[in-house]
C-alpha positions, 0 to 999 in steps of 0.5 A: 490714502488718497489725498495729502496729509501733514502731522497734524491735519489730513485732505482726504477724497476716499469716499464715495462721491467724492472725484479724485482731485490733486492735493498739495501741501502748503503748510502744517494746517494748509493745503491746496485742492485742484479741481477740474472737470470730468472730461476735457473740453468741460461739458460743465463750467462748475465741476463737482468737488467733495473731500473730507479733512480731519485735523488734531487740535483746535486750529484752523485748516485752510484750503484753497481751491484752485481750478484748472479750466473751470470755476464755481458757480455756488459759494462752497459748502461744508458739513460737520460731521460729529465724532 
């Protein structure tokens, strides 16, 4: 799987429009995402980023985005999928 994953929660990026992105493991539910852009030097200050996560259990997931050479220009955005 392309991503990092723990007991109990999961980071994935193997789906369609979603770029590969590093992920590391902070925690159990806790994990961090480096973004970054497509080409270096950045033709675009605020690079694409999409992952999905799943998690077991009603607890929180927290993910950090940590980017390298570049920022975002919009609030992130999520969507639930339901099962």
């Amino acid at each position: 799987m392309s991503g990092c994953s723990t007991e109990t929660a999961s980071i994935s990026f193997d789906f369609e429009g979603a770029p590969p992105s590093r992920c590391t493991i902070e925690g159990e539910r806790e994990f961090s995402v480096l973004v970054s852009p497509e080409h270096a030097p950045p033709i675009n200050p605020s690079p694409w980023y999409a992952f999905r996560y799943q998690s077991n259990g009603s607890e929180n997931v927290v993910v950090h985005l940590r980017y390298l050479a570049a920022k975002h220009r919009y609030r992130p955005k999520w969507q639930k999928q339901d099962p």
